[in-house]
DSSP file (Angstrom, degrees, kcal/mol; ACC not computed):
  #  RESIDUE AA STRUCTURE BP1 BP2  ACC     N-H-->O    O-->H-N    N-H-->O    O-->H-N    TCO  KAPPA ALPHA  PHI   PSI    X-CA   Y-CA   Z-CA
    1    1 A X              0   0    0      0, 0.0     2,-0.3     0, 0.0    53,-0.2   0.000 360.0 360.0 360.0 131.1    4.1   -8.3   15.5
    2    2 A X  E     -A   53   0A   0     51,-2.0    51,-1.2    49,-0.1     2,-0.3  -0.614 360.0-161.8 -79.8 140.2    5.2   -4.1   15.3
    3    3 A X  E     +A   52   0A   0     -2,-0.3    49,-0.2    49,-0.2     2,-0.1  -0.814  29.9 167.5-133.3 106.7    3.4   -2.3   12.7
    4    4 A X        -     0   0    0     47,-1.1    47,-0.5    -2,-0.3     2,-0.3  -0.075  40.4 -94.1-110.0-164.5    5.7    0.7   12.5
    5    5 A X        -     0   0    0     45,-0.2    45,-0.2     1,-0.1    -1,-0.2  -0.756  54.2 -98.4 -90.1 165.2    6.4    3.7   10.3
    6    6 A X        -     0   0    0     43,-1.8     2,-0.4    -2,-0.3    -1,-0.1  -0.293  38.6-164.6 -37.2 133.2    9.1    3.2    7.7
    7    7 A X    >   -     0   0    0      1,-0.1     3,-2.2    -2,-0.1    35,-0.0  -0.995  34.8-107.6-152.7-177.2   12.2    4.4    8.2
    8    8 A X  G >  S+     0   0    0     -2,-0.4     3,-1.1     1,-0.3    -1,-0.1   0.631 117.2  56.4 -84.0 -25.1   15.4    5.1    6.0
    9    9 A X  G 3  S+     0   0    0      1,-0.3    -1,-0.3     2,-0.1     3,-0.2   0.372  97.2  65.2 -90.7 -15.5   17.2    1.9    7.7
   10   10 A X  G <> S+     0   0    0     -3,-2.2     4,-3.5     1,-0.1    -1,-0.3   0.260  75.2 102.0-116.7  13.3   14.4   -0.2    6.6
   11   11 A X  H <>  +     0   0    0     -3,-1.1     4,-0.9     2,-0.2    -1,-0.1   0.606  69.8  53.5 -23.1 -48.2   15.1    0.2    2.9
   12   12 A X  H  4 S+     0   0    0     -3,-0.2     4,-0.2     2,-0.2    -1,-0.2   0.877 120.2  37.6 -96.1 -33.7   16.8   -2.7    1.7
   13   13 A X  H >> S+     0   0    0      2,-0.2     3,-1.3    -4,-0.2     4,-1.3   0.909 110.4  50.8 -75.1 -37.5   14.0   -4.8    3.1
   14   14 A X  H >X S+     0   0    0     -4,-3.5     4,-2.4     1,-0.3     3,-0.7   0.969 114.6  53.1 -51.6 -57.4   11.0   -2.9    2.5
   15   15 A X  H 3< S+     0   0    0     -4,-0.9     4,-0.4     2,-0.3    -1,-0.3   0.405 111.8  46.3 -12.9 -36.4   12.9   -2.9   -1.4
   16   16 A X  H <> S+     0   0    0     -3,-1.3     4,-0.9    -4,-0.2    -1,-0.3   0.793 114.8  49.1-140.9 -60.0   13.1   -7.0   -1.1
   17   17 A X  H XX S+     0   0    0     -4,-1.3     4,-1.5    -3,-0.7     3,-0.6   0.899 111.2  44.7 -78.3 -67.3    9.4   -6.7    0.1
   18   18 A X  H 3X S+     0   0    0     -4,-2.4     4,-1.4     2,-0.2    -1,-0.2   0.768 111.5  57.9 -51.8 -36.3    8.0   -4.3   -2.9
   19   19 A X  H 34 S+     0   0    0     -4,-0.4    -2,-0.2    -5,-0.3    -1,-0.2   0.610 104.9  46.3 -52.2 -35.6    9.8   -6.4   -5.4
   20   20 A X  H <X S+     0   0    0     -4,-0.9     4,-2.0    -3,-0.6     3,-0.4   0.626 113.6  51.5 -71.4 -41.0    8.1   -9.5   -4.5
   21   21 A X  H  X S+     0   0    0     -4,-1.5     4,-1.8     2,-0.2    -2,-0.2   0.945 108.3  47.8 -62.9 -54.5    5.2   -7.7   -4.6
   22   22 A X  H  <>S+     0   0    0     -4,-1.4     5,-2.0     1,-0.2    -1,-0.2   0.600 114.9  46.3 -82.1   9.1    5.8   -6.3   -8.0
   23   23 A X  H >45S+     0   0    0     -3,-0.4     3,-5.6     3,-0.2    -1,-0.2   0.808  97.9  67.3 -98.6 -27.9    6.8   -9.9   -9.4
   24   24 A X  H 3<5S+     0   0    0     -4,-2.0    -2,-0.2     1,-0.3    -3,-0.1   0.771 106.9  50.1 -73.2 -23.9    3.4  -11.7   -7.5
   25   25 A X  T 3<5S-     0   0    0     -4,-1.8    -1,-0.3    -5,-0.2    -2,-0.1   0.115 133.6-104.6-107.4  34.6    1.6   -9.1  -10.6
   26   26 A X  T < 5S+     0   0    0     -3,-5.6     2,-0.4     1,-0.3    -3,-0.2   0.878  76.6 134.7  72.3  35.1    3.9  -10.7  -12.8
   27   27 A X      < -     0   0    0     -5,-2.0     2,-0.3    -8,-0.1    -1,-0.3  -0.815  56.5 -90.4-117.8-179.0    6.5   -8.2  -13.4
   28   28 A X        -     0   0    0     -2,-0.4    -6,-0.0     1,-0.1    -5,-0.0  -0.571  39.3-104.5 -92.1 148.0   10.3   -8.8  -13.4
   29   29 A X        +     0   0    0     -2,-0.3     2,-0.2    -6,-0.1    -1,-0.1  -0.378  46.9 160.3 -71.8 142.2   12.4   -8.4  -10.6
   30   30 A X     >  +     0   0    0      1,-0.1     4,-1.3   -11,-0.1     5,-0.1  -0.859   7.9 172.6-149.0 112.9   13.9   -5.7  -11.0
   31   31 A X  H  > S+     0   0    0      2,-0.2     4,-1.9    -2,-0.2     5,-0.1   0.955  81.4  58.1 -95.3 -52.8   15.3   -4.7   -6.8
   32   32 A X  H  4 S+     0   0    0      1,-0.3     4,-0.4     2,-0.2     3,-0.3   0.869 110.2  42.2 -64.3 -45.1   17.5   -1.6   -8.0
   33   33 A X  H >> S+     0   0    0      1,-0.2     3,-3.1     2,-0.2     4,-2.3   0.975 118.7  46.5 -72.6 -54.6   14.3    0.1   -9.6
   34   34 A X  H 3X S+     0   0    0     -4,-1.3     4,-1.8     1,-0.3    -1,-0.2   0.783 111.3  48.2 -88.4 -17.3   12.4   -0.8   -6.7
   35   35 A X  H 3< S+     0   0    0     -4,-1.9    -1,-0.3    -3,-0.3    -2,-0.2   0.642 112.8  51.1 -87.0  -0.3   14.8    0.2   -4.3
   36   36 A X  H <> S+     0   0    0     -3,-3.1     4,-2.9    -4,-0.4    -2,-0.2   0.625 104.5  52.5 -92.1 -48.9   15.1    3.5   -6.2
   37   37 A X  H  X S+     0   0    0     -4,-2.3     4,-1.0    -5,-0.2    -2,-0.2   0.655 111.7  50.0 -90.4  -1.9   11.3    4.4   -6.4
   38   38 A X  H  X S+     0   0    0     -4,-1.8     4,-2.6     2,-0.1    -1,-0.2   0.747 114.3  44.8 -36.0 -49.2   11.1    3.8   -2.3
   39   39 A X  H  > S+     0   0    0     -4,-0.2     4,-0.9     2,-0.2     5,-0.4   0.774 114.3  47.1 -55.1 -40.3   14.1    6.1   -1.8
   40   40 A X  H  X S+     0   0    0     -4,-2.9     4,-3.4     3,-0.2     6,-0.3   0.972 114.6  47.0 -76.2 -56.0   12.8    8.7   -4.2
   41   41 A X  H  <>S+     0   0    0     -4,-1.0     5,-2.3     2,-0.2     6,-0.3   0.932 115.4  47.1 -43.2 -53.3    9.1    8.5   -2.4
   42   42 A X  H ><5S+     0   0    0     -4,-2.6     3,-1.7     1,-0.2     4,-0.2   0.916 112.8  49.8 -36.9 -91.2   10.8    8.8    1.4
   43   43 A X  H 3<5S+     0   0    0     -4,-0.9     2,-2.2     1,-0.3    -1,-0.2   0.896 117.5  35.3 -33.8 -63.2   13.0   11.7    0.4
   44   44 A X  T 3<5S-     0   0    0     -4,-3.4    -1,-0.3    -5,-0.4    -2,-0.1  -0.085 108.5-123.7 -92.2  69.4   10.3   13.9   -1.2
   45   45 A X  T < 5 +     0   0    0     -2,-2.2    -3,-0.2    -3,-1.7    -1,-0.1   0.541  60.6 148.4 -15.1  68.5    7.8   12.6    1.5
   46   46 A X      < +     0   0    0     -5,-2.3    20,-0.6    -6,-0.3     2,-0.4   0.680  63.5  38.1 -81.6 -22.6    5.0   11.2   -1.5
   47   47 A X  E     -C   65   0B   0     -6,-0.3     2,-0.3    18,-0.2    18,-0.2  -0.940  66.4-140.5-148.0 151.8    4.0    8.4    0.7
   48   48 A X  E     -C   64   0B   0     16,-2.1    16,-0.7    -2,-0.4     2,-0.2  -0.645  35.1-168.8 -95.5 169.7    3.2    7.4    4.1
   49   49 A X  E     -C   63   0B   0     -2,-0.3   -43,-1.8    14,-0.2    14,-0.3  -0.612  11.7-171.7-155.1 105.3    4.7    3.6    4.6
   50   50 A X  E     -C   62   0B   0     12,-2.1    12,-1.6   -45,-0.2     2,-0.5  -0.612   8.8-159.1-103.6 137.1    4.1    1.0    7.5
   51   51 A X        -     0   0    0    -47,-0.5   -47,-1.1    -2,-0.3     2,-0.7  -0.911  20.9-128.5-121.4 144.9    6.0   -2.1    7.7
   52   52 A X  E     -A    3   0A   0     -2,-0.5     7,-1.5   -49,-0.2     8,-0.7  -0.723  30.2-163.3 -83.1 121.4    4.9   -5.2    9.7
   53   53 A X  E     -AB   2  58A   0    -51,-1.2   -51,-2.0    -2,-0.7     5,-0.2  -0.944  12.2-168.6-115.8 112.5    8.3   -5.9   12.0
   54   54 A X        -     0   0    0      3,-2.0     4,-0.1    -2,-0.4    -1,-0.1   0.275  55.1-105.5-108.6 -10.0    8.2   -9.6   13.4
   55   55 A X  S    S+     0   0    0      2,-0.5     3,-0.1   -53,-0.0    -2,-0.0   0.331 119.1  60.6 113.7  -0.4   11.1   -8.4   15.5
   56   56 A X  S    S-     0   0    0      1,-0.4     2,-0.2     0, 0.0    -3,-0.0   0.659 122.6 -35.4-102.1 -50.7   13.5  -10.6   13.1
   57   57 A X  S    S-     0   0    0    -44,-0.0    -3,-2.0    -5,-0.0     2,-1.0  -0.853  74.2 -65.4-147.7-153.1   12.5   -8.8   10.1
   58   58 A X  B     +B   53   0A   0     -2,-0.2    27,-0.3    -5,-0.2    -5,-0.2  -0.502  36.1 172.5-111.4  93.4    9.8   -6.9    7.9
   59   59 A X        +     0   0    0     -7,-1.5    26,-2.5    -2,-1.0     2,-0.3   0.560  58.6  10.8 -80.0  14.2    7.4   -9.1    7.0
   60   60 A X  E     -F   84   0C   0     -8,-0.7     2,-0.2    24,-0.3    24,-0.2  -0.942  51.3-176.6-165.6 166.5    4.6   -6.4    5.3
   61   61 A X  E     -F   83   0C   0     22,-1.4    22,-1.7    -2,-0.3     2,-0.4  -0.776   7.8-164.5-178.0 160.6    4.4   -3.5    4.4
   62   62 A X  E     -C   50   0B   0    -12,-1.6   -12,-2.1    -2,-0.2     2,-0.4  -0.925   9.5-154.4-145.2 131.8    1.8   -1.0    3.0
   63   63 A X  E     -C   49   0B   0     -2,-0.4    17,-1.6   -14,-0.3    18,-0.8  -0.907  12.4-172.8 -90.2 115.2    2.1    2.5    1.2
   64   64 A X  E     -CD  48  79B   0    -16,-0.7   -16,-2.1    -2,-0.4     2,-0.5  -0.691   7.3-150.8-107.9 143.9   -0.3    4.8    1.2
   65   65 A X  E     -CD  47  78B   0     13,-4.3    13,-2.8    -2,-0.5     2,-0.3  -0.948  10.7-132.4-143.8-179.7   -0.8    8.3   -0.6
   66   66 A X  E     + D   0  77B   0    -20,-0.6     2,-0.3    -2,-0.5    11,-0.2  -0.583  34.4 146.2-100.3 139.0   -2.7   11.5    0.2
   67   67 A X  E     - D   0  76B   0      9,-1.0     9,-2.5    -2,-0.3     2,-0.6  -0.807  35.3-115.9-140.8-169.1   -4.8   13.4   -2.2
   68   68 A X  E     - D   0  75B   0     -2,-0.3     2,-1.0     7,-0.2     7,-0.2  -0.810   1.1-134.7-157.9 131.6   -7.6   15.3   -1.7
   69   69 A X  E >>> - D   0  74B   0      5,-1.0     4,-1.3    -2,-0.6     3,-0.7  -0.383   5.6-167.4 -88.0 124.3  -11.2   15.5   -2.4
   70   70 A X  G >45S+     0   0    0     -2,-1.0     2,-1.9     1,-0.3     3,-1.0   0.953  86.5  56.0 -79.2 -38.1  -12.4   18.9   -3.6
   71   71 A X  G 345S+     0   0    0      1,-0.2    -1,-0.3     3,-0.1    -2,-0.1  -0.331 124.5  24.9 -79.1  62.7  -16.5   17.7   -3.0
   72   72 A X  G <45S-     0   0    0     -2,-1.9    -1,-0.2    -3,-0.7    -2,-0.2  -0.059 106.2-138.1-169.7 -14.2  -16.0   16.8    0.3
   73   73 A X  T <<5 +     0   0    0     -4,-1.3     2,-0.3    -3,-1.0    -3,-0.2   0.735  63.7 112.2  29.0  48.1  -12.7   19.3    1.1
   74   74 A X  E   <S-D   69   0B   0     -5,-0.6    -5,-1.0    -7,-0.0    -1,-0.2  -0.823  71.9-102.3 -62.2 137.9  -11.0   17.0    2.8
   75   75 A X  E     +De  68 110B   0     34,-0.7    36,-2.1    -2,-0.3    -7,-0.2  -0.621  39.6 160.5 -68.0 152.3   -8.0   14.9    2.7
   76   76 A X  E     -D   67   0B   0     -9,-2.5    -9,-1.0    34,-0.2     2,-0.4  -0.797  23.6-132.4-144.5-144.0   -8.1   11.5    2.0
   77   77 A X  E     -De  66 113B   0     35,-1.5    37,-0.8    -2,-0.2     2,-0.6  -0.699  10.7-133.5-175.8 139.4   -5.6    8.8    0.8
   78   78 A X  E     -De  65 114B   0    -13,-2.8   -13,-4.3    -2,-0.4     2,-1.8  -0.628  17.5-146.6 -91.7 116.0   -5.3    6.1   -1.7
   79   79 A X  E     +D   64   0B   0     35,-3.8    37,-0.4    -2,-0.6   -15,-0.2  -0.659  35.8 163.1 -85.8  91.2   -4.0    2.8    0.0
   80   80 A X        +     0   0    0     -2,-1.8     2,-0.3   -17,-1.6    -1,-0.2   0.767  53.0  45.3 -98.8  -6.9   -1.9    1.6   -3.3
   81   81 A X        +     0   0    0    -18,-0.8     2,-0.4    -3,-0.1   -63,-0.0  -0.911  55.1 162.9-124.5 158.9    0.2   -0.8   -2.2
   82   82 A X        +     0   0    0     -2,-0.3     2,-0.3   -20,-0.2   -20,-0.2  -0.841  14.9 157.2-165.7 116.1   -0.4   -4.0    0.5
   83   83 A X  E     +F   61   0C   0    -22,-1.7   -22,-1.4    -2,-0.4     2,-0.3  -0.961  14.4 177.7-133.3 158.4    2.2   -7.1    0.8
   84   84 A X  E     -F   60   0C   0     -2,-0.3   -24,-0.3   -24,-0.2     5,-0.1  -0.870  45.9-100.1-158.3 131.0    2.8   -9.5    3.4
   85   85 A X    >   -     0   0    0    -26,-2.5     3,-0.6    -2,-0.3     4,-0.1   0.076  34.3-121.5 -34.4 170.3    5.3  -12.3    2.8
   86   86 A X  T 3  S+     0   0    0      1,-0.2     3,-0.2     2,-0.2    -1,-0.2   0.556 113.8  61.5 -95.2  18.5    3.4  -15.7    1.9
   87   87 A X  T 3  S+     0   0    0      1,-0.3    -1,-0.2     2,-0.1    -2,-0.1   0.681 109.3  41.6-100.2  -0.6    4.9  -17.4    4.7
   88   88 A X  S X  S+     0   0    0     -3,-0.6     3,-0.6   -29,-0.2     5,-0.3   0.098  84.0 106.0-122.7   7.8    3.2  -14.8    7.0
   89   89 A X  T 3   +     0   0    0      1,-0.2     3,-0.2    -3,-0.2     5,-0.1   0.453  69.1  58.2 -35.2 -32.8   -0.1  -14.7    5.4
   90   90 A X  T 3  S+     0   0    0      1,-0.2    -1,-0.2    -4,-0.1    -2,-0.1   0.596  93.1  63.1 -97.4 -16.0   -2.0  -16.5    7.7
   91   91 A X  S <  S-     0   0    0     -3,-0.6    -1,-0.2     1,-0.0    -2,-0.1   0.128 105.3 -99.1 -92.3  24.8   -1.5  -14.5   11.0
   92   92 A X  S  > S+     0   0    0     -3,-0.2     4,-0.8     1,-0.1    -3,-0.1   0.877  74.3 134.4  66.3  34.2   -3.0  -11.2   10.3
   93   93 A X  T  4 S+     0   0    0     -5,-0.3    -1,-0.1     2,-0.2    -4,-0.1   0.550  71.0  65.4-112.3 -27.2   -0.4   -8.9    9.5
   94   94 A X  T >> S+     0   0    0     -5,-0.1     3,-1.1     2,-0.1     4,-0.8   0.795 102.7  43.1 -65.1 -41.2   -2.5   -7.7    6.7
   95   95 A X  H 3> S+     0   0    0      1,-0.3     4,-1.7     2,-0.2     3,-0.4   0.782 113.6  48.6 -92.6  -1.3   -5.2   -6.3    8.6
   96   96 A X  H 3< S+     0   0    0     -4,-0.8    -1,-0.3     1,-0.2     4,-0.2   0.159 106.7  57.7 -89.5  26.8   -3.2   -4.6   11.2
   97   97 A X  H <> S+     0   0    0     -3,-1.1     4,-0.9     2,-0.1    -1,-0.2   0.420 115.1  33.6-120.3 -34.4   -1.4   -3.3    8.5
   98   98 A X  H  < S+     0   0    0     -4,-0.8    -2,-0.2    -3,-0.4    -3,-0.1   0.784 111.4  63.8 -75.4 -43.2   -5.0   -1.8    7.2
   99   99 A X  T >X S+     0   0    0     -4,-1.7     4,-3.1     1,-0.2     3,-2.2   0.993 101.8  56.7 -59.7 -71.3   -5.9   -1.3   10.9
  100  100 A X  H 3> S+     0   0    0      1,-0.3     4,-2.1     2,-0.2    -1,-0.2   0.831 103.4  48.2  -7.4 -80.4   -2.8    1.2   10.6
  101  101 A X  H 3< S+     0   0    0     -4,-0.9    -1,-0.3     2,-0.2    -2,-0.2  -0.243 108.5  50.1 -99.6  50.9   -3.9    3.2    8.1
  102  102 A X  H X> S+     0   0    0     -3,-2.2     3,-1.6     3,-0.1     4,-1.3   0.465 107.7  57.2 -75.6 -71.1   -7.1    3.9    9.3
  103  103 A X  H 3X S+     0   0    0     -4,-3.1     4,-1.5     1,-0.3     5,-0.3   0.755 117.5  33.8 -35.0 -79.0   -5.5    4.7   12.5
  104  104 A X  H 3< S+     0   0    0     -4,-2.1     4,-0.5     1,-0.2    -1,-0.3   0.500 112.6  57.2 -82.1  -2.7   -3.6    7.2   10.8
  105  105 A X  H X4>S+     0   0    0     -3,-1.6     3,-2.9     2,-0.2     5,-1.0   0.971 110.6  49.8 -56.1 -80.7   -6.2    8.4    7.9
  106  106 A X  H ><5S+     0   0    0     -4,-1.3     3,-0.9     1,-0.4    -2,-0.2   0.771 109.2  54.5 -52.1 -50.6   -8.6    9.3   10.9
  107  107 A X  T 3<5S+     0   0    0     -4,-1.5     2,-1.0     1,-0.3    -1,-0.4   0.898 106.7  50.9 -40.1 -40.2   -5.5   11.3   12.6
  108  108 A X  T < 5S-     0   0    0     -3,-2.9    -1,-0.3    -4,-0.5    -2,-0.1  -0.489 115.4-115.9-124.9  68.2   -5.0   13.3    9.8
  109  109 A X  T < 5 +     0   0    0     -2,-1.0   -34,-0.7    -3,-0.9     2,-0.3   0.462  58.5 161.8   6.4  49.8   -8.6   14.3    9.5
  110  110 A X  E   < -e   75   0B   0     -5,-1.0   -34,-0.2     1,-0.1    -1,-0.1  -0.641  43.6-131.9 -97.0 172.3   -9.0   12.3    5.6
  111  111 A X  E    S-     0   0B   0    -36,-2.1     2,-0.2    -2,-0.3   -35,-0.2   0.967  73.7 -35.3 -49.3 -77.8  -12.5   11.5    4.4
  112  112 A X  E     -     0   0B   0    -37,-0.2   -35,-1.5    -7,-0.1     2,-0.3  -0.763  50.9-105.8-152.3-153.6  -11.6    7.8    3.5
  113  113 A X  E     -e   77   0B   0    -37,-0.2     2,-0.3    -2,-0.2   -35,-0.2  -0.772  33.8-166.1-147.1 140.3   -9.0    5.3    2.3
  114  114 A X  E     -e   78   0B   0    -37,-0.8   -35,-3.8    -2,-0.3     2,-0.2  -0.773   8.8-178.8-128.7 159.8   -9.8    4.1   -1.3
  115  115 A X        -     0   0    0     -2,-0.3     2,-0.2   -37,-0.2   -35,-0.1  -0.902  14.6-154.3-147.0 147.2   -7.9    1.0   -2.5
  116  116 A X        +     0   0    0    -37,-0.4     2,-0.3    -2,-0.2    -2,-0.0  -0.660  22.4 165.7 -88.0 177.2   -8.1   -0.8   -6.1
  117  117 A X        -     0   0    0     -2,-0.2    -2,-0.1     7,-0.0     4,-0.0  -0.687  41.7 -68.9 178.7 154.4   -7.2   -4.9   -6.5
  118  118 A X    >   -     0   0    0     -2,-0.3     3,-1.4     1,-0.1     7,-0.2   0.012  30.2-125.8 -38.5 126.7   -7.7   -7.3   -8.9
  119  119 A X  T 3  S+     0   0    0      1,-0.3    -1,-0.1     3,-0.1     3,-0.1   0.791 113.0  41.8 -53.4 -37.8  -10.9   -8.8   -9.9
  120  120 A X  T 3  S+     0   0    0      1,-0.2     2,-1.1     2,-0.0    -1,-0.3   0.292  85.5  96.7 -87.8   5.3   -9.4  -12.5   -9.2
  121  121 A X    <>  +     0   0    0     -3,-1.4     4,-1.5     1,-0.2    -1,-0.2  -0.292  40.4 150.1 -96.3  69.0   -7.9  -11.4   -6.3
  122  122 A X  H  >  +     0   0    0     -2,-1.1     4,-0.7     2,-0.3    -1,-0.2   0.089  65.9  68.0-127.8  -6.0  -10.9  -12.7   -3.9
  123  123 A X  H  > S+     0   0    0     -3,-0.2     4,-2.9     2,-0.2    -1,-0.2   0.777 111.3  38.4 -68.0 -53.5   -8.2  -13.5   -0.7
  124  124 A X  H  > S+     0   0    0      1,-0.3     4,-1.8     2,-0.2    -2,-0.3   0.930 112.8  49.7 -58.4 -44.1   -7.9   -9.5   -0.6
  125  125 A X  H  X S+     0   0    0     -4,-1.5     4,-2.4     2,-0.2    -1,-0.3   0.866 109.7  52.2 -86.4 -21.0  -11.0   -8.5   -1.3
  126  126 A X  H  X S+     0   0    0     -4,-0.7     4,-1.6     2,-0.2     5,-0.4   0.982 110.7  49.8 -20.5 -79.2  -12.4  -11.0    1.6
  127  127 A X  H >X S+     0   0    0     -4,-2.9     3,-1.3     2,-0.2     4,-1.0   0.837 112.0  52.3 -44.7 -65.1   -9.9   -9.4    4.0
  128  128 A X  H 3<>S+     0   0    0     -4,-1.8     5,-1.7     1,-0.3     3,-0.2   0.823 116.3  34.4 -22.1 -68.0  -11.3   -5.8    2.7
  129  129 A X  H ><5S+     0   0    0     -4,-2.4     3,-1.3     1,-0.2    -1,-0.3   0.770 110.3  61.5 -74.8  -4.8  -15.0   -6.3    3.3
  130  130 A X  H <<5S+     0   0    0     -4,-1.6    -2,-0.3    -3,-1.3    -1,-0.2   0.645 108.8  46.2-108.8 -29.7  -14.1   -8.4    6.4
  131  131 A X  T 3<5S-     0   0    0     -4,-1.0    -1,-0.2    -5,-0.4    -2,-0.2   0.113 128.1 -98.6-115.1  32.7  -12.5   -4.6    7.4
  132  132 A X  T < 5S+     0   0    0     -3,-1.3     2,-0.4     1,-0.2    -3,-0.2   0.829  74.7 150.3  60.2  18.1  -16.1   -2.5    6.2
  133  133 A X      < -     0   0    0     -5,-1.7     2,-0.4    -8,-0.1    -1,-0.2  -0.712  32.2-154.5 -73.1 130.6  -14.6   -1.7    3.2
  134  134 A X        -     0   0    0     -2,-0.4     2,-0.3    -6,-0.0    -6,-0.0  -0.812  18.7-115.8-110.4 139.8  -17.3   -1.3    0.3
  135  135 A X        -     0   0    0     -2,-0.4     2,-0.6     2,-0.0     3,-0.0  -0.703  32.4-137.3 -53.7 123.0  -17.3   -1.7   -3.8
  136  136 A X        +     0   0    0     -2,-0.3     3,-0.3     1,-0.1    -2,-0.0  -0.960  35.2 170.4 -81.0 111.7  -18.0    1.5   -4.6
  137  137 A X        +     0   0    0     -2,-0.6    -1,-0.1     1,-0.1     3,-0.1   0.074  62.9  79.9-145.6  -8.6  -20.7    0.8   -7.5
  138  138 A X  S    S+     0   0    0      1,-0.1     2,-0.3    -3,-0.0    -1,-0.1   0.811  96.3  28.2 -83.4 -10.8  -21.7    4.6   -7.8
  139  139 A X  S    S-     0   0    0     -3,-0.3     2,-0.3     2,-0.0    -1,-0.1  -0.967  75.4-131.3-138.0 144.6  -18.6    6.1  -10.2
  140  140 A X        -     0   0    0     -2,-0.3     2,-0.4    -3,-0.1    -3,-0.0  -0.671  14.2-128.1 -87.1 164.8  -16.6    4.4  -12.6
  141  141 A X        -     0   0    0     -2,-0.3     2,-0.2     0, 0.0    -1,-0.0  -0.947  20.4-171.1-108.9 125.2  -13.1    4.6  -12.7
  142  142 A X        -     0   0    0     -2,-0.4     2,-0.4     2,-0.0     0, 0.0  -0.553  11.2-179.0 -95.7 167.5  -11.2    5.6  -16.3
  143  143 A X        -     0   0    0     -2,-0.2     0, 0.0     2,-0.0     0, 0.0  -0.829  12.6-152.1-148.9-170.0   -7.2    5.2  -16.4
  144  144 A X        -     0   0    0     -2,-0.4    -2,-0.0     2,-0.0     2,-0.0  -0.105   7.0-149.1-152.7  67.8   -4.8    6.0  -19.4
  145  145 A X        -     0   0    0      1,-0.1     2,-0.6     0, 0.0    -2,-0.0  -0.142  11.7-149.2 -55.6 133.1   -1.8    4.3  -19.8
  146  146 A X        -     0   0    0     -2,-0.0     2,-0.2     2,-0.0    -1,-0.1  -0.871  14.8-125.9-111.0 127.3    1.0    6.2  -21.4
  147  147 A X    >>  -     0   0    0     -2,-0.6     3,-1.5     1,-0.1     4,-0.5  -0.531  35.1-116.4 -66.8 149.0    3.8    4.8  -23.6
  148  148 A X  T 34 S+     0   0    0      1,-0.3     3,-0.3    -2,-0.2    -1,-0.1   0.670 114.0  60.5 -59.3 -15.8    7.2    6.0  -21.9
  149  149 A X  T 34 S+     0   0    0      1,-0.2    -1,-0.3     2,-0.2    -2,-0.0   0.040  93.6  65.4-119.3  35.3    8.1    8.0  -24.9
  150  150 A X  T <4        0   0    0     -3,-1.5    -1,-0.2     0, 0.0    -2,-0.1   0.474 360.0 360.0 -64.4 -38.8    4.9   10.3  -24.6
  151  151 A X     <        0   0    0     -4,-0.5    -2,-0.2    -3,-0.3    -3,-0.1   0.491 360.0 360.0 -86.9 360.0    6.0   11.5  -21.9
């Protein structure tokens, strides 16, 4: 298994790959959107993106992005996305896929890697502490959701 950068050629599967992803939380396939909001991140370089390469195709992939923490001045970078086909699930491909973007948080001098995931999602968060990852239990997190026609 490869675990590479993205690259513009690897579109229509990484797109296949994020779509599956966004239907396994129970949205609708929707491949042209998804293949849209990859294209748009690459081109204005919003995200970093590794895909796991089995040397037939892209069996993972994870997107990270950078932000930066003003009490620490540092970079650091929010790991928001994580997939691995299910038929590849079992072989590790998720944590060298994490293992990744360490490697390349630590290169690019961030702070840490934050992630969220689902309260039932107890595969992931196994794999997570299994990689020294912690609940952070000192700050809450708020959100907002916005209707589209707020904006």
């Amino acid at each position: 298994m490869k675990i590479r950068e993205f690259k513009f050629d690897d579109l229509e599967q990484v797109s296949g790959l994020l779509n599956n992803y966004r239907i396994f939380y129970g949205k609708e396939s929707d491949i042209e959107s998804c293949t849209k909001f990859i294209k748009d991140r690459y081109v204005s370089n919003e995200s970093k993106i590794f895909v796991a390469d089995n040397g037939e195709e892209l069996v993972g992939f994870v997107q990270i992005y950078p932000v930066f923490s003003t009490v620490s001045l540092q970079r650091a970078y929010i790991l928001n996305d994580l997939y691995v086909s299910s038929n590849s699930r079992t072989g590790g491909v998720g944590r060298q896929l994490i293992e990744k973007t360490f490697e390349y948080a630590r290169k690019n001098n961030a702070r840490y890697v934050t992630l969220e995931t689902g309260i039932d999602n107890t595969k992931a968060q196994s794999l997570y502490k299994k990689m020294d990852m912690k609940v952070d239990d000192s700050v809450l997190h708020f959100s907002r959701t916005f209707d589209i026609n707020e904006i």
